[in-house]
Phi, psi and omega in degrees: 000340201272359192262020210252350209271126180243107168265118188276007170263355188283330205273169193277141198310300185312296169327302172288349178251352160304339177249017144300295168290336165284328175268338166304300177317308171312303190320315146351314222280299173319317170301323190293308186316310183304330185290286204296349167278313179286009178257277204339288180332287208252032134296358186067024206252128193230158159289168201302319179314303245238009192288327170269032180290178171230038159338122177269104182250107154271344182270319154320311188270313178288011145295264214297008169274342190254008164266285155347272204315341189238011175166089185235358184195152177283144191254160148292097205278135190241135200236135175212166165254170200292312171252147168280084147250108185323349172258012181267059167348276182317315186316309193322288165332300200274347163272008194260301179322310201281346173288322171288317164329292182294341191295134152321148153235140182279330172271026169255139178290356175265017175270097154268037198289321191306303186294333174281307191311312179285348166271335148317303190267005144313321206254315171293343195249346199253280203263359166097357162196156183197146206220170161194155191233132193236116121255234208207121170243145201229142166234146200228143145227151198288176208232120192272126216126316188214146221244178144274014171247357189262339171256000186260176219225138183293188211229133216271161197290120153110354211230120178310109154263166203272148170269133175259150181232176177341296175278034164267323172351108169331101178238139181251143193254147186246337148198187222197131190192137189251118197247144173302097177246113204286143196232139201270130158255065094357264227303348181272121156234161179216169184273120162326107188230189141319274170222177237268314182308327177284021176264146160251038192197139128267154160212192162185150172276144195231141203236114165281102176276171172279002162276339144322274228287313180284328173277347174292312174239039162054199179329298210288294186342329203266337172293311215287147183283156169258096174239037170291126176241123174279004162249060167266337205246022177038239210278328219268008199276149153261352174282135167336113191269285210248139191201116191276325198275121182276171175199148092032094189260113189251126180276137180240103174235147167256104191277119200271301198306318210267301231032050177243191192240104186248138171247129154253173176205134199263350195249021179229176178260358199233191146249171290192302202191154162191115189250162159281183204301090187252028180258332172060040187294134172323315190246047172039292187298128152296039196201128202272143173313121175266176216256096145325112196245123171091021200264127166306143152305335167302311173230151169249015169291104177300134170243144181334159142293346197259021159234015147305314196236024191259005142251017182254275161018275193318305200298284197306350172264337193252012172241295191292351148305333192272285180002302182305295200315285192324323186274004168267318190259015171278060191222152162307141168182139188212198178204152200202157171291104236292320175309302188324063197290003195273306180327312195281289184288017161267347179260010165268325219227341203275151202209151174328153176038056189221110171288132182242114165319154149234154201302311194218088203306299181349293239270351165295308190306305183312298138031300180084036169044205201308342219265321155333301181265028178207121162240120182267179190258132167301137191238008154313316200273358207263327186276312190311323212264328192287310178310318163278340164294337201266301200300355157291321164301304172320313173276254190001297165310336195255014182235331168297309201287320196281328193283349190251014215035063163240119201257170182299342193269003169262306205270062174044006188257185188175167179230150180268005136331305182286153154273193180275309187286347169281348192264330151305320184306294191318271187336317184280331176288341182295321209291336182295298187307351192242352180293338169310277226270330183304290176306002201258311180323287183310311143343280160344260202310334159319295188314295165308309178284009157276322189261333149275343166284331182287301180312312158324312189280338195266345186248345180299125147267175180305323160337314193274316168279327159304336178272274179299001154288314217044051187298317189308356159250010194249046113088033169262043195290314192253053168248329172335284187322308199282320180304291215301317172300325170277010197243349198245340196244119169340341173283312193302313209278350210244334181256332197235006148241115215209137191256118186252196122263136194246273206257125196236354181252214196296180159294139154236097131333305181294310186275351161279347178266330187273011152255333150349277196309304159333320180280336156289300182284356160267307178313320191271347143317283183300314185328302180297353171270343183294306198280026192233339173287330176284336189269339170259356177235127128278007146297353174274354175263006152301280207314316191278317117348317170263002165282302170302298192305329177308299222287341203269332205272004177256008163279119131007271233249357174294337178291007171252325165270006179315299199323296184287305197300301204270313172320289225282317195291311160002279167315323193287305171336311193250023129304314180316295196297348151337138178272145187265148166279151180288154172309139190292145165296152167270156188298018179249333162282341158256048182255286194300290185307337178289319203279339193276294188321291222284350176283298169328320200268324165263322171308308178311298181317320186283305176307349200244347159276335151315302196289309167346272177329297188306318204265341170283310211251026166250328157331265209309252174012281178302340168278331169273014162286306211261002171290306213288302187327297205276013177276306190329311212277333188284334175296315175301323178287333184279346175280318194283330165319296179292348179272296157313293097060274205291295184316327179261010170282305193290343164301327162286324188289341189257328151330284181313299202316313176286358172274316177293333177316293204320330210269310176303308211269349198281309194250034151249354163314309196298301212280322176302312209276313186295332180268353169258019187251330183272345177280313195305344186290323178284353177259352166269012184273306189296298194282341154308312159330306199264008196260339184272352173258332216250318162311330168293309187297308156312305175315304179318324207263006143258017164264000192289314196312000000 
């Protein structure tokens, strides 16, 4: 048992999702043939036995009445939060930011959201199943100005570095966009499962040329086969047979357990490119559940809707081919007697009022006249028979009509018989059959405009979103900064926010101006019961005001004035709580304040003259206080002058004395000191003297010698 065990990680990544993807196709093979068949149908495309049938293609027109009914207009993605409390401002904003974001435009030409839903719900009504694939376009410019080195960090001793080209360059993206992209559904697999909720892997094929395939995956791209063939599917292909430009089939999966991205080619050995997750969707895949027609708990392979009711088809086509033949063989033709020559020129020749002779009246007579010489071919049974084809085709329509739900009141037909409630009774019974696929529809197109409101939030810078909302006229600005900040965190979005689809089939005017008006006549309603409750209570005018903002945040169309609707009720609130000024006084009360001011107005004046004085003549006190004072100090400094004074006089004088001692005593030191320096002269004099004699003498007594 344990060798029946495959560990599909042990095997090499190509190998395995090549045989992944081979066993998906198979899985596969019968629905495609059948989806190609059922395009033939209702394209009219028949083989050569069968090009002079006469075929009733009825399965045409009911696609498109049910394509009109199910998809007539681009919808209007409606964005609420999860709870409506009318004081929750930022949510408001930001599910109001992300609806205008997301709302399709029709007039920009990158917008393909519109042309995918309708080829999506094409594809669901034909071949049973449909998909769209939404990914993230960036548009970039170098920043003019700034170098690449001015932004990389220098590069540390011992540490490799990388080469860089052009497109490493400093660049800013200049806009931002998810573009919808419609996927053949061919082109779509999933891993055989049960139902849908078990897969584990999605993909689709992408058709590649080769400088796509090289600028998308470099070096490998140049490896890859281009082995699209458009005649892979011989007689039975509905896809373009000449296609001169070769291309490449590259399978793109998404591995939900890895929650990474493998790109392959079946004509390389390797894979192609295999990335993590890089969009980081709550529910990983960029593509919504698709929409499946006729599918089981057992299997999730879809079967056409025309092979439910293709033997009612078959029947009405093989009754309206007889009908024709009959109505062909429906002609006056007869045989008449070759003698009769009068006969012949009465079907040849014969004109209103125009008598034709005959030659031998007798042997015409004998004859049993005109009725003798003609016999015609009976056609009772030929009407008879064209009356019963046709009222068989008629039930055979009303057995098509009733399995696929389409009433007289869808396909626009009606009698002039019915009444109104019968004809109503219909409409509601068309609209119970068909609300199944209506919801499914809505479903669909929810799913998508949900995994583009996420990519947007998690990949938008705000800017960007604040740009492609155009939040910034509708005069919510100072909510904008926090709705962005709640847009940014996995709580807001994932709790307080939810993306629906609303109205997918035509417009009715009439019910949108008559949900206006409802909505106008319930606001002025309340109002006129309100303000008369306010006027007499005016404490009452919170209540009355969260009571208004309550019943306005449960209208459907209300988010776009919800906004202007809550600022001005705000204001009146914090007008109210405003203190009111008091009633203008009577002339007899502002007689008595003028006259109470003006007594008030001379008491102050007597007082502030009374405090005047006092304060002058507390001046004066103080300044001859501070005269005396300052008479006191000058006397004291001039005593202390002369005493001071007098002490350095006597100080000079006992100075001069000791100078003079000093002087005396200095120059009898000098007379001491001079008479022994003049004796010591005289006496270095004398042995100088003798010392110069004595030298004299020596000389002398060596020169006698």
């Amino acid at each position: 048992m344990a060798n029946d065990i495959v560990d599909t990680k042990a095997e090499k990544p190509y190998d395995r999702w090549n045989a992944e993807i081979t066993a998906a196709e198979k899985e596969l093979k019968k629905f495609h043939e059948r989806g190609r068949l059922v395009v033939k149908k209702l394209l009219d495309e028949r083989a050569a036995e069968n090009s002079a049938a006469k075929w009733f293609n009825v399965y045409k027109a009911n696609v498109d009445i049910l394509e009109a009914a199910l998809y007539a207009q681009p919808p209007k993605p409606a964005v609420t939060r999860s709870f409506k409390d009318y004081e929750d401002e930022p949510a408001r904003v930001a599910a109001l930011i992300l609806q205008r974001a997301i709302t399709p435009d029709a007039d920009d030409p990158m917008d393909s959201f519109d042309s995918t839903m309708r080829h999506c719900v094409q594809d669901r009504l034909v071949a049973g199943l449909s998909m769209a694939w939404l990914r993230l376009e960036t548009d970039t410019e170098e920043i003019e100005g700034v170098e690449l080195d001015d932004i990389l960090p220098s590069p540390q001793p011992g540490m490799e570095t990388e080469e860089l080209g052009p497109e490493d360059a400093p660049q800013r993206i200049i806009d931002q966009r998810v573009v919808v992209d419609y996927i053949y559904w061919e082109d779509f697999l999933w891993s055989p499962c049960r139902v849908y909720e078990e897969r584990r892997w999605v993909g689709r094929r992408v058709y590649m040329t080769r400088d796509e395939l090289v600028e998308r995956f470099g070096a490998k791209g140049r490896l890859a086969s281009l082995d699209y063939n458009p005649k892979r599917y011989e007689t039975n292909s509905v896809t373009p047979k000449w296609d001169e430009q070769k291309k490449g089939v590259v399978y793109e999966i998404w591995d939900r357990s890895e929650r990474k991205v493998i790109w392959l080619n079946k004509g390389m050995t390797d894979l192609l490119d295999e990335r993590d997750d890089p969009l980081g969707l709550e529910g990983f895949e960029p593509c919504p559940r698709p929409m499946l027609a006729n599918i089981s708990t057992s299997n999730t392979t879809p079967r056409p809707d025309y092979y439910m009711i293709q033997d009612q088809y078959q029947e009405l086509d093989t009754i309206n081919n007889r009908i024709s033949m009959l109505v062909q063989a429906c002609k006056v033709v007869g045989v008449y007697d070759r003698s009769a020559i009068g006969v012949q020129r009465m079907l040849q020749e014969g004109s209103d009022n125009t008598l034709i002779p005959v030659d031998n009246w007798a042997v015409f007579a004998e004859k049993n006249g005109l009725r003798g010489q003609i016999d015609w071919m009976p056609l009772e049974a030929v009407v008879q028979t064209l009356e019963q084809l046709n009222r068989a085709r008629e039930i055979i329509k009303a057995q098509i009509y009733e399995l696929t739900g389409i009433s007289d009141i869808v396909r626009g037909a009606s009698k002039a018989s019915e009444t109104l409630g019968a004809q109503e009774i219909k409409a509601q019974f068309a609209g119970v059959r068909i609300k199944k696929l209506q919801d499914e529809v809505a479903r669909f197109v929810s799913d998508v405009s949900r995994l583009k409101a996420e990519i947007m939030v998690k990949h938008f810078s705000p800017e960007m979103l604040v740009e492609k909302s155009n939040i910034a006229l509708t005069g919510n600005d100072e909510w904008v900064p926090q709705a962005l900040s709640l847009l940014a965190s996995d709580v807001g979005f994932n709790w307080r926010i939810k993306v629906t689809a609303e109205s997918l089939a035509q417009a009715d005017y009439a019910f949108e101006k008559a949900d206006r008006n409802e909505f106008l006549l319930a606001v002025s309603n309340f109002m006129e019961k309100a303000l008369p409750m306010v006027a007499q209570f005016p404490d009452s005018m919170v209540l009355m005001t969260s009571m208004l903002k309550w019943g306005i945040a449960g209208y459907r169309n209300s988010a776009e004035i919800e906004g202007m609707i809550d600022k001005e009720l705000d204001a009146m609130v914090k007008a109210a709580k405003q203190p009111k000024e008091p009633p203008p006084p009577s002339p007899e009360e502002v007689k008595a304040k003028a006259e109470a001011e003006k007594m008030q107005q001379q008491a102050q004046i007597d007082q502030q003259k009374a405090q005047q004085d006092f304060q002058i003549k507390q001046a004066e006190a103080q300044m001859a206080q501070q005269r005396a004072m300052a008479a006191q100090q000058a006397d004291e400094q001039r005593l202390m002058l002369e005493l001071q004074a007098e002490k350095q006089r006597l100080a000079l004088e006992q100075q001069q004395q000791q100078m003079d001692l000093r002087f005396e005593q200095l120059m009898q030191m000098l007379k001491l000191q001079g008479a022994r320096d003049m004796q010591e002269l005289k006496l270095d004099a004398a042995q100088e003297q003798a010392r110069i004699k004595a030298n004299a003498a020596q000389e002398t007594t060596n020169g006698s010698e």
